[in-house]
C-alpha positions as CSV (number, residue, x, y, z in Angstrom):
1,X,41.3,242.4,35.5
2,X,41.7,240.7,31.5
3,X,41.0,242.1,29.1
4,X,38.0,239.8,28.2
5,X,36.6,240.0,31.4
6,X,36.5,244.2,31.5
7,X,34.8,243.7,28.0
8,X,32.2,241.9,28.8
9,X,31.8,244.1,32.2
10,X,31.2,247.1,30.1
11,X,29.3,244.9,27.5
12,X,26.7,244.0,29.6
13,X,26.6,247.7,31.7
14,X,26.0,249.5,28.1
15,X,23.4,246.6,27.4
16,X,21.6,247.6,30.4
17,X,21.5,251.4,29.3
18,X,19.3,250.4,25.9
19,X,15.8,251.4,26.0
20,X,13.9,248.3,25.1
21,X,10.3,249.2,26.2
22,X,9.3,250.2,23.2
23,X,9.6,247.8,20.6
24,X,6.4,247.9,18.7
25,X,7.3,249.2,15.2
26,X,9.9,248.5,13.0
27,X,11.7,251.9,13.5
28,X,12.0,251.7,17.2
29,X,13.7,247.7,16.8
30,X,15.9,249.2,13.9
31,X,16.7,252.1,16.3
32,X,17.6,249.3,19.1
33,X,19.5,247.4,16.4
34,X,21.6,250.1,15.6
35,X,22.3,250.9,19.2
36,X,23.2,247.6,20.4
37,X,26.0,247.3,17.5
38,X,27.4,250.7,18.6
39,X,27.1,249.6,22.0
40,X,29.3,246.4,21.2
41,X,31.7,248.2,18.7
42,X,32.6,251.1,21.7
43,X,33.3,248.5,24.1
44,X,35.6,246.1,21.2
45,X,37.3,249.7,20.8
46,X,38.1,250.1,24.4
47,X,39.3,247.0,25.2
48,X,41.0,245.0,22.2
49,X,44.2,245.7,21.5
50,X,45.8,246.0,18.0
51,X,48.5,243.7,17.0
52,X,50.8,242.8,13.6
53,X,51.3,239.8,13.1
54,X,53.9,239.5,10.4
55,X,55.5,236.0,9.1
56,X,58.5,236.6,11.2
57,X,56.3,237.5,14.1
58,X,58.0,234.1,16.5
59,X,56.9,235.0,20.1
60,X,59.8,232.8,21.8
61,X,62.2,234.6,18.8
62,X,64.9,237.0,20.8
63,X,67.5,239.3,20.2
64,X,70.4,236.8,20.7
65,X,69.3,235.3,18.4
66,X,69.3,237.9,15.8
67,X,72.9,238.7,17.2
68,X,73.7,234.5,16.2
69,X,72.4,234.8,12.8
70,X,73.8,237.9,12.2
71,X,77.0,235.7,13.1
72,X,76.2,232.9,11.0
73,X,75.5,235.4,7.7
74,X,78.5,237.1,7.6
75,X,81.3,234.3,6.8
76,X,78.3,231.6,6.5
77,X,80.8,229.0,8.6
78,X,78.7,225.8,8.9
79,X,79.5,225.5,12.3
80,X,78.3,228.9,12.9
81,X,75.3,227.5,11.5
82,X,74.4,224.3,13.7
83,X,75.6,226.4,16.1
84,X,72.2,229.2,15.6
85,X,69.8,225.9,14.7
86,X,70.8,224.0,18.0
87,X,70.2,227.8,20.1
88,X,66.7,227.7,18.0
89,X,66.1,224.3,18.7
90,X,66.3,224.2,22.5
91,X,65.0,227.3,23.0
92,X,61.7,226.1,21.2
93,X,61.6,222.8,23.4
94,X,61.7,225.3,26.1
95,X,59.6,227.4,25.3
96,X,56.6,225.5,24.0
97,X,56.9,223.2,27.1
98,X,56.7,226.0,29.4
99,X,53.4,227.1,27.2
100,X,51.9,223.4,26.9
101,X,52.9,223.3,31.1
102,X,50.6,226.8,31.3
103,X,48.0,225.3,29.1
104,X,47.8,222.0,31.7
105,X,47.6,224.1,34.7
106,X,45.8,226.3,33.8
107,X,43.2,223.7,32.9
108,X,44.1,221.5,35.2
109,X,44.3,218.5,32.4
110,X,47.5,216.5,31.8
């Protein structure tokens, strides 16, 4: 099951758990309150998932091509150089055709 999906199962199960029958005074809806955000911050800690995102954080980025630019840095040939860009290059076309192919089928669109 995703992620999502398992968040919002346990959402809604720890929702159903809050005592709402008594809301008559401001204590008990501040109690409720204070509940419900618990309720929603145990489930986000559950299921999210922490990531770092840094500048050079390039999903389609691999270690070849470190390996290439390592290549290209040391004598800084030129040719070593188009060489990296034209890897980069189709590698991106790839990639993000594959993602914008997922993207279609996955909402059945063009």
């Amino acid at each position: 099951m995703r992620k999502k999906s398992l968040f919002i199962k346990n959402l809604i199960s720890s929702i159903r758990n809050l005592h709402t029958s008594n809301l008559l005074n401001k204590d008990n809806l501040e109690r409720v309150v204070n509940e419900f955000a618990k309720v929603v911050e145990c489930a986000w800690k559950k299921n999210s998932k922490i990531i770092n995102i840094t500048k050079h954080s390039k999903s389609w980025w691999d270690t070849n091509y470190s390996k290439d630019l390592e290549k290209y840095r040391s004598p800084k040939s030129l040719e070593d150089w188009k060489s990296f860009q034209k890897t980069v290059k189709t590698t991106k076309h790839s990639f993000f055709d594959l993602k914008i192919q997922e993207i279609a089928n996955k909402n059945q669109g063009p």
